[in-house]
LOSE-811575 format. One record per residue (C-alpha): residue in one letter; residue number from 1; x, y, z. Coordinates in nm, 2 decimals. Example, Ala and Ser with C-alpha at 12.3 -4.5 7.8 and 13.67 -1.06 7.14 Angstrom:
NODE code pos     xx     yy     zz
NODE    a   1   1.23  -0.45   0.78
NODE    s   2   1.37  -0.11   0.71
//
This chain:
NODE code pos     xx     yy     zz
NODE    x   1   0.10   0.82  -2.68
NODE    x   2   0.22   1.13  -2.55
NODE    x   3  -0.16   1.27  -2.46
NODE    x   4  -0.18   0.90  -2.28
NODE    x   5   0.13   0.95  -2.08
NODE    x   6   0.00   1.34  -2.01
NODE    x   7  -0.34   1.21  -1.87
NODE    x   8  -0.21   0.92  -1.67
NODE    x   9   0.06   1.20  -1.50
NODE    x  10  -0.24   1.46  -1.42
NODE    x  11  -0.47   1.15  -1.29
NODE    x  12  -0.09   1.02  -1.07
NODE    x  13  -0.13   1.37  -0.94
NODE    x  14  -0.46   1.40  -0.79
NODE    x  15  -0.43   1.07  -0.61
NODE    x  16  -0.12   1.16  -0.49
NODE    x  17  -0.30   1.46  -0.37
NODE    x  18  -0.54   1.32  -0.19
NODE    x  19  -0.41   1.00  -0.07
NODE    x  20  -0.09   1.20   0.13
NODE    x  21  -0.38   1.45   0.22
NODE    x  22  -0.53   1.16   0.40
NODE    x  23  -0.27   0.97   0.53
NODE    x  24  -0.07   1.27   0.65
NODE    x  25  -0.42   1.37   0.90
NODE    x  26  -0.47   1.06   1.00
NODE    x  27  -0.10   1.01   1.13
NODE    x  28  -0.16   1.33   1.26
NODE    x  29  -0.46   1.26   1.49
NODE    x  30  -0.33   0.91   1.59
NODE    x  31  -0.03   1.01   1.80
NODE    x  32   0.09   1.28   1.98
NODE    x  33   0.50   1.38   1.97
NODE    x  34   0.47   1.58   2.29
NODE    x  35   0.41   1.24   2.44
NODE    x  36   0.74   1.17   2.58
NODE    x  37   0.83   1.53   2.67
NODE    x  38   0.53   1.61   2.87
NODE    x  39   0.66   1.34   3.12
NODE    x  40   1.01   1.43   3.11
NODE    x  41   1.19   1.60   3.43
NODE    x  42   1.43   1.75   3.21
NODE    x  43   1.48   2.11   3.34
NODE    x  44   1.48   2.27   2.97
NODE    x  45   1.18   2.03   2.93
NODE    x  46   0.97   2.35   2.85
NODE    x  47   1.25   2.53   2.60
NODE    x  48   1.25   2.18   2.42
NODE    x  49   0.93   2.19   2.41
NODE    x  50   0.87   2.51   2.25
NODE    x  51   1.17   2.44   2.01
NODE    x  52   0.96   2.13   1.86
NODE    x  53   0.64   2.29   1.84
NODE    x  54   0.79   2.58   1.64
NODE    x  55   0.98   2.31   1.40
NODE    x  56   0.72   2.09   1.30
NODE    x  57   0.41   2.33   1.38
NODE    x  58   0.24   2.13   1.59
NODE    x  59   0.06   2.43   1.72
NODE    x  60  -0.13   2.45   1.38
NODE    x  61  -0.43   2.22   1.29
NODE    x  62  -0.32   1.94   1.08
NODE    x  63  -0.59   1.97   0.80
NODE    x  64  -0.39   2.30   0.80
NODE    x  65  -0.01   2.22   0.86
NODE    x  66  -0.03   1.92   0.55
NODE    x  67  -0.04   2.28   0.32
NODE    x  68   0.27   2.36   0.48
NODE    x  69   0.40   2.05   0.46
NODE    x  70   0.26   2.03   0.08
NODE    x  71   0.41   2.39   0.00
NODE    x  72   0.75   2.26   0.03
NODE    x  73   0.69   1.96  -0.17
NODE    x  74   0.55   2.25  -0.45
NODE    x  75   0.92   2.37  -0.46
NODE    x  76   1.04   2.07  -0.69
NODE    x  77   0.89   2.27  -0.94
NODE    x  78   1.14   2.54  -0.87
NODE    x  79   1.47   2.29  -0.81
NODE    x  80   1.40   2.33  -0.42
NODE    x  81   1.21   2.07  -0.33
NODE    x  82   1.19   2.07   0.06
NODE    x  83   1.01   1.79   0.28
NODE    x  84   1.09   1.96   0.60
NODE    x  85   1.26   1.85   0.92
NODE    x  86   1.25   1.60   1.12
NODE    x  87   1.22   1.58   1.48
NODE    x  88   1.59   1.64   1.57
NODE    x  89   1.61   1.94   1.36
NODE    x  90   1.78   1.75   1.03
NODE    x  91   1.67   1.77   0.67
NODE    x  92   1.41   1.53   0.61
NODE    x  93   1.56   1.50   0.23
NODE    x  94   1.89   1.45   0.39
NODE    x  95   1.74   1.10   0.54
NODE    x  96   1.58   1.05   0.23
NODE    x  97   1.90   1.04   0.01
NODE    x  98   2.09   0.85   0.26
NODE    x  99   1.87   0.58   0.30
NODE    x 100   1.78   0.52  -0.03
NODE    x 101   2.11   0.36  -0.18
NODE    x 102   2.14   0.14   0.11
NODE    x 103   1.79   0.01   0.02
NODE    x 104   1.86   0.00  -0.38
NODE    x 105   2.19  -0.15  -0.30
NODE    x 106   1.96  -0.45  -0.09
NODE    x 107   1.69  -0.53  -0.31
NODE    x 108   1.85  -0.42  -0.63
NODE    x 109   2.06  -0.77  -0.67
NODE    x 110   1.80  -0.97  -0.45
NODE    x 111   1.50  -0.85  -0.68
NODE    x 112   1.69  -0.94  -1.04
NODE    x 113   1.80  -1.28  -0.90
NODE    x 114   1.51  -1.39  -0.76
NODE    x 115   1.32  -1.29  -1.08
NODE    x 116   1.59  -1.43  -1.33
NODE    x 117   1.60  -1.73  -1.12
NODE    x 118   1.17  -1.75  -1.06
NODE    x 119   1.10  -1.68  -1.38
NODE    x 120   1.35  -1.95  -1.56
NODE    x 121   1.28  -2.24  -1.32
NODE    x 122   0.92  -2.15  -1.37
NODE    x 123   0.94  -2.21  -1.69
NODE    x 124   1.12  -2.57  -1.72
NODE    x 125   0.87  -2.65  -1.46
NODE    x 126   0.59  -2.62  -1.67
NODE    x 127   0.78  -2.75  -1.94
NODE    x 128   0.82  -3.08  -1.74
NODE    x 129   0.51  -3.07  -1.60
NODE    x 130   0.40  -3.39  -1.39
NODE    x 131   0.79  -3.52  -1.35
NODE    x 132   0.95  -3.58  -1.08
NODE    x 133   1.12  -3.19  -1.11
NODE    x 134   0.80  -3.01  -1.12
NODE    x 135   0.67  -3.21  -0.84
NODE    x 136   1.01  -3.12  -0.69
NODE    x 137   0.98  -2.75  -0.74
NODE    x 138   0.62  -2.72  -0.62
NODE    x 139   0.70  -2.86  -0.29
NODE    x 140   0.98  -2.59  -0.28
NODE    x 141   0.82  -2.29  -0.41
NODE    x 142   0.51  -2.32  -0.19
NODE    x 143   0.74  -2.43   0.12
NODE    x 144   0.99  -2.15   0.05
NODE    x 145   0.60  -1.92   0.02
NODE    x 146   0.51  -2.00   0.35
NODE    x 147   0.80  -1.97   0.56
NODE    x 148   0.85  -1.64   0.73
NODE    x 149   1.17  -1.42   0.70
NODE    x 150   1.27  -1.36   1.01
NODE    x 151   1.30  -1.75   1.07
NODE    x 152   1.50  -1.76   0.71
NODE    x 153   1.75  -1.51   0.82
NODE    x 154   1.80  -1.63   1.15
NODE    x 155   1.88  -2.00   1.00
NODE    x 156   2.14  -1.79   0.74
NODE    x 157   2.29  -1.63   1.02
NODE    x 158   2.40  -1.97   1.19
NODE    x 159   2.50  -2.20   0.93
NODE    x 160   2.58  -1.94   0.69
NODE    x 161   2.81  -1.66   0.86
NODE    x 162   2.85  -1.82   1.20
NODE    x 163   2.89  -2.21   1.12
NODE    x 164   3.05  -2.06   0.74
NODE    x 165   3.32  -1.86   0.89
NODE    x 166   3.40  -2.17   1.15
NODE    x 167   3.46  -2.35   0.87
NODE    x 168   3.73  -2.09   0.66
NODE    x 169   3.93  -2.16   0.94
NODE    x 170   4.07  -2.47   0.77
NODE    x 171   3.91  -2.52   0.50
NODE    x 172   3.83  -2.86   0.50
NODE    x 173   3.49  -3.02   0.34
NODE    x 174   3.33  -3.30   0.59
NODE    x 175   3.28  -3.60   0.44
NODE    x 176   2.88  -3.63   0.50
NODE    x 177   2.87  -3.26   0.33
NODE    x 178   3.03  -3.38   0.02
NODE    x 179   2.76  -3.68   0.02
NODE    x 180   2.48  -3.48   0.10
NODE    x 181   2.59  -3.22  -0.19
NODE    x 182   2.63  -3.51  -0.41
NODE    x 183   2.27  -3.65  -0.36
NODE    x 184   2.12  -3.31  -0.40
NODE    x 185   2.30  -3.22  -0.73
NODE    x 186   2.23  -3.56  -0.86
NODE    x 187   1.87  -3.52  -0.78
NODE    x 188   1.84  -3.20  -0.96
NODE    x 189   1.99  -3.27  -1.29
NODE    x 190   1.81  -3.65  -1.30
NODE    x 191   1.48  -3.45  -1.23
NODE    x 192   1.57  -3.12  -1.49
NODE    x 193   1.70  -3.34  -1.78
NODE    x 194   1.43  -3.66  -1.73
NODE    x 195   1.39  -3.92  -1.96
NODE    x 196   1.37  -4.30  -1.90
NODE    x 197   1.44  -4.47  -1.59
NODE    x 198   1.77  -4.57  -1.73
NODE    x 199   1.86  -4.23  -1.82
NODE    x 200   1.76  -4.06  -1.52
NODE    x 201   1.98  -4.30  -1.31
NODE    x 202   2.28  -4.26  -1.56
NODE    x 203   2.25  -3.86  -1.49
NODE    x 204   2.26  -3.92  -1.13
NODE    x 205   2.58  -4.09  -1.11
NODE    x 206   2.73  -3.83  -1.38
NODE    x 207   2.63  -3.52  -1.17
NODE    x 208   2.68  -3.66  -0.83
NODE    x 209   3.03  -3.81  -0.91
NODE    x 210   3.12  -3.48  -1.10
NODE    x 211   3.03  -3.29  -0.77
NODE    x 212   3.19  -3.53  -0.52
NODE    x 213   3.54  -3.48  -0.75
NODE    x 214   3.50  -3.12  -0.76
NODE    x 215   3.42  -3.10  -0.37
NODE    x 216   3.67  -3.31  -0.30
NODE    x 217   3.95  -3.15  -0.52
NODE    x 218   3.85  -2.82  -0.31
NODE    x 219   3.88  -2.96  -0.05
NODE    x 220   4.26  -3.14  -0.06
NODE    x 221   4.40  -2.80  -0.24
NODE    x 222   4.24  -2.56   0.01
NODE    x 223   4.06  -2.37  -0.20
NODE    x 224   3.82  -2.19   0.00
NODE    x 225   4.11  -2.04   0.21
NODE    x 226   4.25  -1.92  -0.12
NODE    x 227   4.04  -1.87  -0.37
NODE    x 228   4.09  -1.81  -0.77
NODE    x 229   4.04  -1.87  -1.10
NODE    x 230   4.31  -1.78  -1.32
NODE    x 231   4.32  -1.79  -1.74
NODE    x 232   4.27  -2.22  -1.80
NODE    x 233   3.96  -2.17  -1.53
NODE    x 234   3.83  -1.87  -1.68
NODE    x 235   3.90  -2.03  -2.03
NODE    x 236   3.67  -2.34  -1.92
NODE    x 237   3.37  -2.13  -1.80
NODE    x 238   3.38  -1.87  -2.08
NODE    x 239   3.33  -2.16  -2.29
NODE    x 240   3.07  -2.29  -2.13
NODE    x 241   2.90  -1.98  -2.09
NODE    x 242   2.93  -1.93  -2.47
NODE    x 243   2.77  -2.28  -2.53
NODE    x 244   2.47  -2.20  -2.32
NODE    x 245   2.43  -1.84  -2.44
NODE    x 246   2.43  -1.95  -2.77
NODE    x 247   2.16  -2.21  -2.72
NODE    x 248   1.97  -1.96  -2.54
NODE    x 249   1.96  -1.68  -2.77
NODE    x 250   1.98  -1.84  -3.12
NODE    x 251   2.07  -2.20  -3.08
NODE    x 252   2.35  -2.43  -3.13
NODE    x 253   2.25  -2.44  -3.48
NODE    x 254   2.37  -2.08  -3.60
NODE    x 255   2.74  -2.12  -3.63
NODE    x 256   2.78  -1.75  -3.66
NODE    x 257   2.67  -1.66  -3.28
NODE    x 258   2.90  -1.98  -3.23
NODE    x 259   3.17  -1.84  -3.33
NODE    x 260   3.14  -1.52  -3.25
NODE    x 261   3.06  -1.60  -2.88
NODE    x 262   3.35  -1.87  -2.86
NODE    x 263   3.61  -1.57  -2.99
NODE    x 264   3.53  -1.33  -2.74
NODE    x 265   3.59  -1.60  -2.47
NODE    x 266   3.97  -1.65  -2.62
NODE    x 267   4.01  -1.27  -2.65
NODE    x 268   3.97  -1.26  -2.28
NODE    x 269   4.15  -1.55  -2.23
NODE    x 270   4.43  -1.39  -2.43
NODE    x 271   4.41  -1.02  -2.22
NODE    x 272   4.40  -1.26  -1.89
NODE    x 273   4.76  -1.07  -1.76
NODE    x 274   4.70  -0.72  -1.96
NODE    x 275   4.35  -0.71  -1.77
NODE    x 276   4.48  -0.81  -1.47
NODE    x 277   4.73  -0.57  -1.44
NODE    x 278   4.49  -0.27  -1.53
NODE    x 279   4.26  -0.37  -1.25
NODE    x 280   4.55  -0.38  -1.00
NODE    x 281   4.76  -0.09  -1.11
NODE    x 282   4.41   0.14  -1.13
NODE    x 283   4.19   0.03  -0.88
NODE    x 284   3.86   0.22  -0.94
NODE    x 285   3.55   0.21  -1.04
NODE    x 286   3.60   0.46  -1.38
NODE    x 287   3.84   0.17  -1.46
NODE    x 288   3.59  -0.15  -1.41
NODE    x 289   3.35   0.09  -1.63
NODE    x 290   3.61   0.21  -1.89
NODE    x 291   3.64  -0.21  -1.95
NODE    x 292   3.29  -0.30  -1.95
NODE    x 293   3.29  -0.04  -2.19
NODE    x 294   3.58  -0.21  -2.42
NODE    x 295   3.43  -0.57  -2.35
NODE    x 296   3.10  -0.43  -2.51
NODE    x 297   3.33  -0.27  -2.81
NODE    x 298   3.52  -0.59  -2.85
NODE    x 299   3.18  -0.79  -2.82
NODE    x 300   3.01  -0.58  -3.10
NODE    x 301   3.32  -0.56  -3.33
NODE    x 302   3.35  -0.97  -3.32
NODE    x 303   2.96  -1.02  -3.32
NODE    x 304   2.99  -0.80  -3.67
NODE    x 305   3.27  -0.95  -3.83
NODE    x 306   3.10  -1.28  -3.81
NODE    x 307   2.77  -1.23  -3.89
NODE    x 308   2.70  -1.16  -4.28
NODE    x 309   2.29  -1.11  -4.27
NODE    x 310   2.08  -1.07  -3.96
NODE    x 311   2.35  -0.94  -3.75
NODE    x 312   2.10  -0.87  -3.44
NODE    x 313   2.10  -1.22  -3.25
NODE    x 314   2.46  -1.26  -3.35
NODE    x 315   2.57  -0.97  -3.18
NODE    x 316   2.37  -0.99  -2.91
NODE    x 317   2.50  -1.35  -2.83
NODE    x 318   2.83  -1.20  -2.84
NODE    x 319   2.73  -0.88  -2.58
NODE    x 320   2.59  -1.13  -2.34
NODE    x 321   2.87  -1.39  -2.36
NODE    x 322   3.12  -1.07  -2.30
NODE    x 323   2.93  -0.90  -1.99
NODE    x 324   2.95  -1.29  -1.82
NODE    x 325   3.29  -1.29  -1.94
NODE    x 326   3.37  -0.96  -1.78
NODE    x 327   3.24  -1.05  -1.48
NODE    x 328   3.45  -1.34  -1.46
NODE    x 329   3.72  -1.11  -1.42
NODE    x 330   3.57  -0.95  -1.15
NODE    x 331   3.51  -1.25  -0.98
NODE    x 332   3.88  -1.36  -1.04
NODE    x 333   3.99  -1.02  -0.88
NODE    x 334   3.77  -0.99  -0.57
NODE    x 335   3.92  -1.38  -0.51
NODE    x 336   4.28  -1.31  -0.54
NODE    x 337   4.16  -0.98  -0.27
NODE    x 338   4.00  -1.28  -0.04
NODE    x 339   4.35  -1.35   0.19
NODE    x 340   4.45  -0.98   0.26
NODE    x 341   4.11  -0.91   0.32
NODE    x 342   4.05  -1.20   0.59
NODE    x 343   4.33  -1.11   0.78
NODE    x 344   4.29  -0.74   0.85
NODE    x 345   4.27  -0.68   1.19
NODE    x 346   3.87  -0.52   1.13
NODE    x 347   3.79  -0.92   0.96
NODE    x 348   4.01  -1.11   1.18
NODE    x 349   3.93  -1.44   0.99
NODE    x 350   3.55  -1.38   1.01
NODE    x 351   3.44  -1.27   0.68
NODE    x 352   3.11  -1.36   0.67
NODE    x 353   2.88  -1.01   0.84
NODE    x 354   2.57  -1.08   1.01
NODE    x 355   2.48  -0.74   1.11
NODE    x 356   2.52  -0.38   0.93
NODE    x 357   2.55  -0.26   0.54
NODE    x 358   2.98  -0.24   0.57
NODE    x 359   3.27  -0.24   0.81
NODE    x 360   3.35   0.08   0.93
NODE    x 361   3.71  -0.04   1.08
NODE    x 362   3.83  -0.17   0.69
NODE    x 363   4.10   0.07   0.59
NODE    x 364   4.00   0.33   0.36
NODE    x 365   4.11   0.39   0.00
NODE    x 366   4.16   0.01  -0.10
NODE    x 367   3.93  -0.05  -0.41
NODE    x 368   3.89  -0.38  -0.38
NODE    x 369   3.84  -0.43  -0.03
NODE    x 370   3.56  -0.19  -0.01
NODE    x 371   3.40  -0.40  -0.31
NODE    x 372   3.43  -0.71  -0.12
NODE    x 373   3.31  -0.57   0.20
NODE    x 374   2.99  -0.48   0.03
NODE    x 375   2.95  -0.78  -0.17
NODE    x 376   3.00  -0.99   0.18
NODE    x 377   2.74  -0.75   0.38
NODE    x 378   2.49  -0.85   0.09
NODE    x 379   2.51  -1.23   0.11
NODE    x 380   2.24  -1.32   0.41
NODE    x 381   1.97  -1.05   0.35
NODE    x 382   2.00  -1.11  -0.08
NODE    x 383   1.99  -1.49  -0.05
NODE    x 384   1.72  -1.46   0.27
NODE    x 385   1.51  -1.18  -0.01
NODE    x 386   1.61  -1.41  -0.28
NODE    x 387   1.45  -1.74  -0.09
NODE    x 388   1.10  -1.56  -0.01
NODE    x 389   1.10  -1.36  -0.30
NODE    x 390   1.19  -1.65  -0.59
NODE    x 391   0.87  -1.88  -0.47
NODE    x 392   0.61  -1.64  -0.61
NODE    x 393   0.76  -1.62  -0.91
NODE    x 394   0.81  -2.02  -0.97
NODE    x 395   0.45  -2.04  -0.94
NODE    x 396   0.35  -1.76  -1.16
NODE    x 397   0.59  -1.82  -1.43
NODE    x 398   0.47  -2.18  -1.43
NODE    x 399   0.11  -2.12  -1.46
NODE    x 400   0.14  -1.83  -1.71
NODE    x 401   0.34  -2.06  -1.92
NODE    x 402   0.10  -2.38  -1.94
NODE    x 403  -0.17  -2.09  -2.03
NODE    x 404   0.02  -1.99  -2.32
NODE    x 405   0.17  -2.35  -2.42
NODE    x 406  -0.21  -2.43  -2.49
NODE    x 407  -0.28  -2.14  -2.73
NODE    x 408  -0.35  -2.22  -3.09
NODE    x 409  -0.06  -1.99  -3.21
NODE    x 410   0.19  -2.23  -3.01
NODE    x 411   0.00  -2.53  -3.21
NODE    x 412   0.05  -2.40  -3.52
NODE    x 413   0.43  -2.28  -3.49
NODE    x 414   0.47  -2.66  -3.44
NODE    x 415   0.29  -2.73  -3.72
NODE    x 416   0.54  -2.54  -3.89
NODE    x 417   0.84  -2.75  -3.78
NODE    x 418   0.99  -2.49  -3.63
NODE    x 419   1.22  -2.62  -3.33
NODE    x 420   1.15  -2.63  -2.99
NODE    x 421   1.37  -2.39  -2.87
NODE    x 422   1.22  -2.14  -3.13
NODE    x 423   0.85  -2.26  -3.03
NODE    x 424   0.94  -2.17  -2.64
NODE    x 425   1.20  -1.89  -2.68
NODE    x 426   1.09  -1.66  -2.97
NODE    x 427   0.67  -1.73  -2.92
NODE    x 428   0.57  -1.89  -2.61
NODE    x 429   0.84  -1.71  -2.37
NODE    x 430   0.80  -1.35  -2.49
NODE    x 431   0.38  -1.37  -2.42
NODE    x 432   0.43  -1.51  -2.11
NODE    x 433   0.64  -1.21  -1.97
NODE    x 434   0.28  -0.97  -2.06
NODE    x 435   0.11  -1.07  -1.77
NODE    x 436   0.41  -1.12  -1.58
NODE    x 437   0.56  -0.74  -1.63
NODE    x 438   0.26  -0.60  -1.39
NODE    x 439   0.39  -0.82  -1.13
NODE    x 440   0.75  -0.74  -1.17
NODE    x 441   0.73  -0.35  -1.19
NODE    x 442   0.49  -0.31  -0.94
NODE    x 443   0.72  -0.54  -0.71
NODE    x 444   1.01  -0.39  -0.78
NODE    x 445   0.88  -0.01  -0.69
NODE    x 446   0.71  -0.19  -0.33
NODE    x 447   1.02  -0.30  -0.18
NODE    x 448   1.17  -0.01  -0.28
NODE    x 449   0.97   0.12   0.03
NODE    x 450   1.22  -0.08   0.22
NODE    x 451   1.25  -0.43   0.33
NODE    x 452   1.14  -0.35   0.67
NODE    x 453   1.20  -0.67   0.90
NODE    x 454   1.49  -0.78   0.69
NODE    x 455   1.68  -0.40   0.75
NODE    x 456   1.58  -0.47   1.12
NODE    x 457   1.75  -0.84   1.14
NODE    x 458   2.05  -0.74   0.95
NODE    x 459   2.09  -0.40   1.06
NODE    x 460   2.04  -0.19   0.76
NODE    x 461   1.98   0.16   0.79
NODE    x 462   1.75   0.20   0.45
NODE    x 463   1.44   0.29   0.35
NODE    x 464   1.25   0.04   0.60
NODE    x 465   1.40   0.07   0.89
NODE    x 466   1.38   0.48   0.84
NODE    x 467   1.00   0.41   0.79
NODE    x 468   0.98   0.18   1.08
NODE    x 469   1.16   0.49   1.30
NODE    x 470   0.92   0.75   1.18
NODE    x 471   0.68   0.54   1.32
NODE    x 472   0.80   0.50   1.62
NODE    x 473   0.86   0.84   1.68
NODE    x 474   0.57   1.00   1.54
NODE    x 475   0.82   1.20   1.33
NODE    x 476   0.52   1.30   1.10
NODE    x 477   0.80   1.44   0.80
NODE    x 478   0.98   1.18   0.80
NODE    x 479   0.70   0.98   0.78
NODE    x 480   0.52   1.18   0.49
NODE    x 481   0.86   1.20   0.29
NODE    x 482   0.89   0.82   0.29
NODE    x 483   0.56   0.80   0.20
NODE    x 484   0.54   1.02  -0.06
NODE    x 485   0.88   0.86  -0.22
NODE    x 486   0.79   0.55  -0.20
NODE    x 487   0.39   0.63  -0.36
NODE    x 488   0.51   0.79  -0.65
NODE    x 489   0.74   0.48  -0.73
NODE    x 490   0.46   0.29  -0.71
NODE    x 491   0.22   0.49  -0.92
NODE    x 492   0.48   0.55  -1.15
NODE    x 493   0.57   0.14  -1.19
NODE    x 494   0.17   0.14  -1.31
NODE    x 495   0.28   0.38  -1.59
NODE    x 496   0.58   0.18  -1.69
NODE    x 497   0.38  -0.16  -1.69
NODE    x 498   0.13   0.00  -1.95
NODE    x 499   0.43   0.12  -2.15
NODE    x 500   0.58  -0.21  -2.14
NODE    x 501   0.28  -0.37  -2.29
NODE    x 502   0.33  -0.19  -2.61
NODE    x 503   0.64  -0.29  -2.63
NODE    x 504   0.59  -0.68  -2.56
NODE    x 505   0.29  -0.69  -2.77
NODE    x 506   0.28  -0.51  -3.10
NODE    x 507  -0.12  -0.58  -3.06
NODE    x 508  -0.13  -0.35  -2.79
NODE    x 509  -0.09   0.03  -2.91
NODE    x 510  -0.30   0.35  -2.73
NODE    x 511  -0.55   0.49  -3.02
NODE    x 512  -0.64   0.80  -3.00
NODE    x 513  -1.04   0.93  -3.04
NODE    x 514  -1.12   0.97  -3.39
//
């Protein structure tokens, strides 16, 4: 394995050799960034002039400045790695490093949801294939496909900051909302559950009456003006999370995970005040991580008290049912932060950004309004990401699925009498992410190059919209240092999909020559 790893790293190399070689010449040749001085009537037009030729060495020929260019990228090997500087005279690494996080912090959320989200409607599509759901879902997916971003995040902007923050004003649902919510929900559970006609009507008038009565309860009590949760609604989710975790991961069946997963939800409900407290009194991040920290303790401690044999699924039930139980908490906070933060003079009752990756005006040092600020910033361009993103994965995780519902291995496990949820969870599911893992590595390290019209809608300054600059300006470093970041992710996502085949399937190994 580790002369495999050693050979794909020497071959990652040479193309990254010889691709930057060629892209950084033909950048080179395409555009000249004398362009805009040679016209100027500055007076120091000629000082300015000479200043930029002697920064970026223009006055060498560019099969011959890329070795420059490539000598400072040699320094990693020395702990000073140097990309150069850009036009204005700045540290190309210093763009590099300050662009990045804004970028991770876009796409990192968007990315996960939209695959968690792809990925598991995917899958109960092709497990109802021909209903009314799946025929549902592929009219989404290849709708949601087709439509372009820029049109999705300008439709966000209106009825989701502009027509959204209109609405926190008073806080009042309209009546043909809670309707039109109503239908929807009913629709979707009728179509995801199925059954007979009979059925299917019955869970339309559950799931639309249950979301009219919750609709309309927020609505009379003014909820969305002050939001929270407190212990008895934190008690009722936890719960329910515990329930669906359980079924997930081992099934209803194992009263163990049961257990286990059901007493970390009262232990939370229990520490509801001490927690509380903590996160007040020591607003920090060391603090949310010194919890998670505890919750994973706590989760681990009660997952191994309850199970006798075969403790893995048990506590891993309980570690999952914790980390959505601690994030409850954080929700609970950041909601009980909502008022104070609204009416700030730098909010001024329009919470809801459409432009820019924080508020600069917020007052410094609070905690938790700097959390919220950065949560709210990421709403539009994650749910706009989400939206384009999600659709691919629908379809893929759909198709994959049927392939490997028809295998003979799927056939026999039924045979067997094992359940259903066993048959799709522990066999079916786990061979359908193989094919699946190219798609999501190699994904993952291509928008890390920067969601370029998305950071230009929104106003991010990341990764794109530094790439889309470079361009612009025929800053050739800050072109090649993009590049050259954003390259290596990708080759290196290549490396980590091969890994990640061994690791799904045990069939896969790398032999070595005998």
């Amino acid at each position: 394995m580790l002369a495999y790893i050693g050979r794909r790293i020497a071959v990652m190399l040479v193309i990254l050799f010889g691709s930057s070689f060629l892209i950084y010449n033909a950048a080179a040749y395409s555009g000249d960034p004398l362009e805009g001085l040679r016209t100027s009537t500055d007076p120091k037009v000629h000082a300015k002039v000479l200043d930029l030729i002697r920064t970026l060495h223009l006055n060498v020929p560019p099969p011959a400045r890329y070795f420059i260019w490539l000598k400072g990228i040699g320094r990693v090997f020395t702990g000073h790695l140097d990309f150069g500087r850009a036009r204005d005279g700045t540290l190309v690494s210093t763009h590099i490093s300050a662009a990045i996080p804004v970028t991770i912090r876009l796409i990192l959320l968007s990315f996960i949801l939209a695959v968690l989200f792809g990925i598991g409607f995917g899958i109960v599509s092709a497990l109802r294939q021909y209903s009314r759901f799946d025929y549902a879902l592929t009219f989404l997916a290849f709708l949601m496909y087709s439509l372009p971003i820029f049109w999705v995040a300008v439709l966000l902007k209106e009825y989701l900051a502009i027509s959204f923050n209109n609405f926190l004003l008073n806080g009042t649902i309209a009546p043909i909302w809670i309707l039109s919510a109503s239908a929807v929900s009913g629709f979707f559970w009728a179509a995801v559950i199925s059954g007979t006609r009979k059925k299917v009507v019955s869970i339309f008038a559950i799931a639309a009456g249950a979301t009219a009565f919750v609709l309309v309860l927020l609505s009379v009590t003014k909820w969305f003006t002050h939001p929270g949760l407190g212990p008895i609604m934190m008690l009722v989710l936890g719960l329910g999370f515990a329930v669906g975790v359980t079924y997930l991961s081992t099934g209803i069946g194992n009263k163990a995970a049961l257990r286990a997963s059901i007493t970390v939800v009262v232990i939370g409900f229990v520490l509801y005040f001490p927690v509380e407290y903590f996160l007040k009194k020591y607003a920090s991040l060391s603090t949310v991580f010194v919890m998670l920290l505890l919750t994973l303790a706590i989760a681990i401690g009660t997952g191994y008290f309850f199970a006798k044999v075969d403790r893995r699924p048990i506590i891993r039930t309980s570690v999952i049912t914790s980390i959505f139980v601690g994030l409850l908490f954080i929700i609970d906070k950041l909601m009980k932060t909502w008022v104070p933060y609204i009416n700030t003079d730098a909010i001024h009752q329009r919470p809801i950004p459409t432009i820019s990756e924080s508020n600069n005006l917020l007052p410094s040092g609070n905690f938790w309004f700097s959390s919220l600020d950065t949560i709210l910033h990421l709403v539009l361009p994650t749910l706009a990401l989400i939206l384009i993103t999600m659709a691919a994965y629908i379809r893929y995780s759909r198709g994959t699925m049927l392939e490997v519902l028809n295998q003979d291995y799927i056939r026999t496990a039924r045979a067997k009498g094992l359940s259903e949820r066993t048959v799709i969870m522990r066999h079916a599911f786990r061979n359908t992410l193989i094919p699946i893992t190219t798609i999501l590595v190699v994904d993952f390290a291509g928008i890390m190059s920067g969601a370029i019209i998305t950071e230009q809608i929104f106003g991010w300054r990341g990764m794109g919209s530094q790439f889309n600059q470079a361009i612009h300006t025929q800053d050739l470093n800050l072109l090649m240092g993009f590049i050259l970041v954003t390259s290596t992710l990708v080759i290196l996502a290549n490396l980590v999909a091969d890994l990640l085949y061994s690791a799904l399937d045990p069939r896969i190994r790398v032999v070595g020559k005998k």
